[in-house]
Biotite code that builds the C-alpha atoms (Angstrom):
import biotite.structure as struc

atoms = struc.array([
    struc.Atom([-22.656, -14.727, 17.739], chain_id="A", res_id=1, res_name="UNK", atom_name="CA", element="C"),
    struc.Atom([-25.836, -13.289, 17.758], chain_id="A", res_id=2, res_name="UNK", atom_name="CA", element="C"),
    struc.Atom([-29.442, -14.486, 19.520], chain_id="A", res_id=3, res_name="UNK", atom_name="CA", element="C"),
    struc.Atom([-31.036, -14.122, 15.182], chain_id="A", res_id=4, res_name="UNK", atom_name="CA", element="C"),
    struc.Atom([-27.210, -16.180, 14.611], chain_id="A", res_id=5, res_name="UNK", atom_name="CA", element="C"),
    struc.Atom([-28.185, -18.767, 16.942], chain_id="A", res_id=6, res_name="UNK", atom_name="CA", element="C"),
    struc.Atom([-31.696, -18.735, 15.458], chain_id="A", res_id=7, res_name="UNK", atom_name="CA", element="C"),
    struc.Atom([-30.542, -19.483, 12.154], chain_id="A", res_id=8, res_name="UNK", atom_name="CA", element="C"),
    struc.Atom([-28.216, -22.335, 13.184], chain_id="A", res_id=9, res_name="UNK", atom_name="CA", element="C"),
    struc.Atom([-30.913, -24.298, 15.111], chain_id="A", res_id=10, res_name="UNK", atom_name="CA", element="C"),
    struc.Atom([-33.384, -23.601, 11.325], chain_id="A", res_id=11, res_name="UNK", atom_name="CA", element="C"),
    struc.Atom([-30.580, -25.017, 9.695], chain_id="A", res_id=12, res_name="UNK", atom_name="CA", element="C"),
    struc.Atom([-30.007, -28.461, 12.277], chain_id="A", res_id=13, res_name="UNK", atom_name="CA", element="C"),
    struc.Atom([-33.888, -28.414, 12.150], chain_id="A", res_id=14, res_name="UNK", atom_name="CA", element="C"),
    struc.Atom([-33.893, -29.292, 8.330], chain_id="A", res_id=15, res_name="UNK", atom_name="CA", element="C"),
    struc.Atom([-31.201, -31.330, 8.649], chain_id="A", res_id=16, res_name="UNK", atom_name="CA", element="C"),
    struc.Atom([-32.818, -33.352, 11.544], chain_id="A", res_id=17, res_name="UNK", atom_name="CA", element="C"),
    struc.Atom([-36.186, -32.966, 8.442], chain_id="A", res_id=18, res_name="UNK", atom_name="CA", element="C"),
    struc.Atom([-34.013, -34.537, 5.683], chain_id="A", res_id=19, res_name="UNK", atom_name="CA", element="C"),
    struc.Atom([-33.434, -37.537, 7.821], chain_id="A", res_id=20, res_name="UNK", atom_name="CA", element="C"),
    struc.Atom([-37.012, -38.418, 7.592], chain_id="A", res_id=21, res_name="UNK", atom_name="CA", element="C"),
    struc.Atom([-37.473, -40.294, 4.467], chain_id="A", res_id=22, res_name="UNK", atom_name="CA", element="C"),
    struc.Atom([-34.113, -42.637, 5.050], chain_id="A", res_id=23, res_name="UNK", atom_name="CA", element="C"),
    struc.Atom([-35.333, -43.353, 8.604], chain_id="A", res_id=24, res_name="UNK", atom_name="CA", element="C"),
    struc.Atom([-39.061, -43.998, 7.394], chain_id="A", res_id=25, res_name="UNK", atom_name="CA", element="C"),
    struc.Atom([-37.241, -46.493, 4.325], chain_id="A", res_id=26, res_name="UNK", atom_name="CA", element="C"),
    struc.Atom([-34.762, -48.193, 6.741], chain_id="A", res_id=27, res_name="UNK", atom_name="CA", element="C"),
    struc.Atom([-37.622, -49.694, 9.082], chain_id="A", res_id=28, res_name="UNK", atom_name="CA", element="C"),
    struc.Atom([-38.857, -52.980, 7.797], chain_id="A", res_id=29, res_name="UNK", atom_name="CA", element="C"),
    struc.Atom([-40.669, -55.603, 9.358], chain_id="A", res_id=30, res_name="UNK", atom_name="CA", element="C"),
    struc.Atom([-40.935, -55.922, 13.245], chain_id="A", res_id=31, res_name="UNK", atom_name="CA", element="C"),
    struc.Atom([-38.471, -52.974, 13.416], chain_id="A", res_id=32, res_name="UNK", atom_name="CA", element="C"),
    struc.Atom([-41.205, -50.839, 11.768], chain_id="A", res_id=33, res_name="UNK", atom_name="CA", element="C"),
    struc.Atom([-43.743, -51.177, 14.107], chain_id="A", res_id=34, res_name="UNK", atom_name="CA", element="C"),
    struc.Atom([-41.055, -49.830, 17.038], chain_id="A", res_id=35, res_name="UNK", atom_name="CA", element="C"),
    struc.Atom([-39.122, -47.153, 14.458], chain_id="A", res_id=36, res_name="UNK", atom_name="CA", element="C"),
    struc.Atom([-42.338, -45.734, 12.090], chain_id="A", res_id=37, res_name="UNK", atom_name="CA", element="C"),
    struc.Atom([-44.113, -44.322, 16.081], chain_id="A", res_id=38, res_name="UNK", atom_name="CA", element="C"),
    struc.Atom([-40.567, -42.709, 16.696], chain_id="A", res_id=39, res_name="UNK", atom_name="CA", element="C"),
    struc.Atom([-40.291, -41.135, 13.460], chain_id="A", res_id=40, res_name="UNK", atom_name="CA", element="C"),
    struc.Atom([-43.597, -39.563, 13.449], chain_id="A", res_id=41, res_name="UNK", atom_name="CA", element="C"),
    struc.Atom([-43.191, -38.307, 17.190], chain_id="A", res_id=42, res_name="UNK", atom_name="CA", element="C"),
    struc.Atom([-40.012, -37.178, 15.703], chain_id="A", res_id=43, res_name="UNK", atom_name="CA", element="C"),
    struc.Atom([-41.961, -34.646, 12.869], chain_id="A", res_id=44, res_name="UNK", atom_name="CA", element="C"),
    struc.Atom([-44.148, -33.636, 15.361], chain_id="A", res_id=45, res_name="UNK", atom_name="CA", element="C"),
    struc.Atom([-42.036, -32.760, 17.937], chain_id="A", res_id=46, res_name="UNK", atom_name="CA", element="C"),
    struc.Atom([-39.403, -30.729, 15.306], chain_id="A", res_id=47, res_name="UNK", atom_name="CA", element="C"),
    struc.Atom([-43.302, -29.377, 13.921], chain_id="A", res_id=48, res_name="UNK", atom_name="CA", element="C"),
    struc.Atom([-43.805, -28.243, 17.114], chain_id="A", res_id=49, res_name="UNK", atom_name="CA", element="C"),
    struc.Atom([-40.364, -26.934, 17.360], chain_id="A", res_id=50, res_name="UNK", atom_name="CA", element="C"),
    struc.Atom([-40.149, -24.819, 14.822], chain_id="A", res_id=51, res_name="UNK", atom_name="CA", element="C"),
    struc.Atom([-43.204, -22.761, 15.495], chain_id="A", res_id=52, res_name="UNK", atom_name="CA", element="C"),
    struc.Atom([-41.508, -22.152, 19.053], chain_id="A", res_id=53, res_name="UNK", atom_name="CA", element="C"),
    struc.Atom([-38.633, -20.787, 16.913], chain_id="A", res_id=54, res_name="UNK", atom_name="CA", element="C"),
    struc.Atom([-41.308, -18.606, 14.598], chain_id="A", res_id=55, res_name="UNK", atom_name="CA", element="C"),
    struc.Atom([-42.608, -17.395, 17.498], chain_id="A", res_id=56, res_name="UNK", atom_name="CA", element="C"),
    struc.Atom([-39.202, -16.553, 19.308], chain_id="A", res_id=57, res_name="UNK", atom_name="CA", element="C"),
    struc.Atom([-37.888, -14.634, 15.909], chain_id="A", res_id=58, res_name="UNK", atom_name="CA", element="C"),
    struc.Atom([-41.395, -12.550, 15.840], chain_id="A", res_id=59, res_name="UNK", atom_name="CA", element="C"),
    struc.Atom([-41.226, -11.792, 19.450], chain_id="A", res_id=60, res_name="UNK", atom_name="CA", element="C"),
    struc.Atom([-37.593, -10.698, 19.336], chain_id="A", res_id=61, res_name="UNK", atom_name="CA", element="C"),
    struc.Atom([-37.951, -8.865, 16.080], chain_id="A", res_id=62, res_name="UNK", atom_name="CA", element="C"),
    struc.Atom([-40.643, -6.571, 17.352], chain_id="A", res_id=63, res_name="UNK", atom_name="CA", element="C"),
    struc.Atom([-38.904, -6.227, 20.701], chain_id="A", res_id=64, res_name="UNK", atom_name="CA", element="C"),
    struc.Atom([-35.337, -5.743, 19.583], chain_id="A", res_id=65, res_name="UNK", atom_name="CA", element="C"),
    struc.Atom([-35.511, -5.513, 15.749], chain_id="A", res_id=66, res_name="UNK", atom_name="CA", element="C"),
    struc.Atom([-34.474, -2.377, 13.702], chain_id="A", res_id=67, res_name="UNK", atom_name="CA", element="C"),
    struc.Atom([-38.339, -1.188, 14.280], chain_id="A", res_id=68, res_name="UNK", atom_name="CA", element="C"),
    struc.Atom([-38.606, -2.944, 17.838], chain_id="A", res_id=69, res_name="UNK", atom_name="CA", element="C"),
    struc.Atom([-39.820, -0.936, 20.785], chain_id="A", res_id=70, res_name="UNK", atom_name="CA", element="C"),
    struc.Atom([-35.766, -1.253, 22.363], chain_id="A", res_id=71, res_name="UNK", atom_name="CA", element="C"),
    struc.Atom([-35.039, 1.106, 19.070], chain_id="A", res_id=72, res_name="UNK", atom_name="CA", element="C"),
    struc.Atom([-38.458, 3.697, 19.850], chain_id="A", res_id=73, res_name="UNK", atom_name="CA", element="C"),
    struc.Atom([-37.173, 3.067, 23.737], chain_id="A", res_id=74, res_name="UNK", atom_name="CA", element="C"),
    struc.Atom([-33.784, 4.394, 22.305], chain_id="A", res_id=75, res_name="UNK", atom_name="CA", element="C"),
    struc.Atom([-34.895, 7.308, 19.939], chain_id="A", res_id=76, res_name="UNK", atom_name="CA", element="C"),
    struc.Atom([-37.132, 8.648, 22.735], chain_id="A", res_id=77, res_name="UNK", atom_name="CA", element="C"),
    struc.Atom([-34.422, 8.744, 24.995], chain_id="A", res_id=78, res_name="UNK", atom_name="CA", element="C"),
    struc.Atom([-32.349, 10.375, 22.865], chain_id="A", res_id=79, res_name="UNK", atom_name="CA", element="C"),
    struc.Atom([-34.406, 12.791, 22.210], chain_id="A", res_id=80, res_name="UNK", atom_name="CA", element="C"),
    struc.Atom([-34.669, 13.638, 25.972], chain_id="A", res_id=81, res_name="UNK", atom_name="CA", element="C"),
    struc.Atom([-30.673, 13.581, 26.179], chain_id="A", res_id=82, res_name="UNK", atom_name="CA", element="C"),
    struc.Atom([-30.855, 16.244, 23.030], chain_id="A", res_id=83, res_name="UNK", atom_name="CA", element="C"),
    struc.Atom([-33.358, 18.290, 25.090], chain_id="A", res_id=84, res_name="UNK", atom_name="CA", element="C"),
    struc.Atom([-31.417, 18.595, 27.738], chain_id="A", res_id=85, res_name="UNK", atom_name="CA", element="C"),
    struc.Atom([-30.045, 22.840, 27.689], chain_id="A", res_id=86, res_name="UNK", atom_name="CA", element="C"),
])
């Protein structure tokens, strides 16, 4: 498995965990909404707030690591050195 594998699979529960909104929001009624509405809405912020962390973990590992990263230029310049070598 791969660290952009991984990525993908906590998008994926993310949505998931999104989907669930609208039945949670519906299925608190009366007293119980006043406890369960708070909890759902710190819920959406909190996966909100999660999913920007995961934005900003893809960008940062696609320009570190990515097929134009600076681990590939770190490579290629490298290589180049190796080639030079007589």
């Amino acid at each position: 498995m791969t660290i952009m594998g991984i990525l993908n699979a906590f998008e994926e529960s993310n949505a998931h965990l999104q989907s669930l909104f609208k039945p949670l929001e519906e299925s608190f009624t009366g007293n119980a909404a006043s406890e369960g509405l708070p909890k759902v809405a710190q819920l959406k912020t909190d996966l909100a707030e999660f999913r920007t962390a995961l934005n900003t973990l893809r960008g940062a590992i696609e320009a570190t690591g990515g097929s134009a990263g600076t681990v590939k230029d770190t490579d290629m310049a490298q290589a180049a050195r190796f080639l030079a070598i007589q």
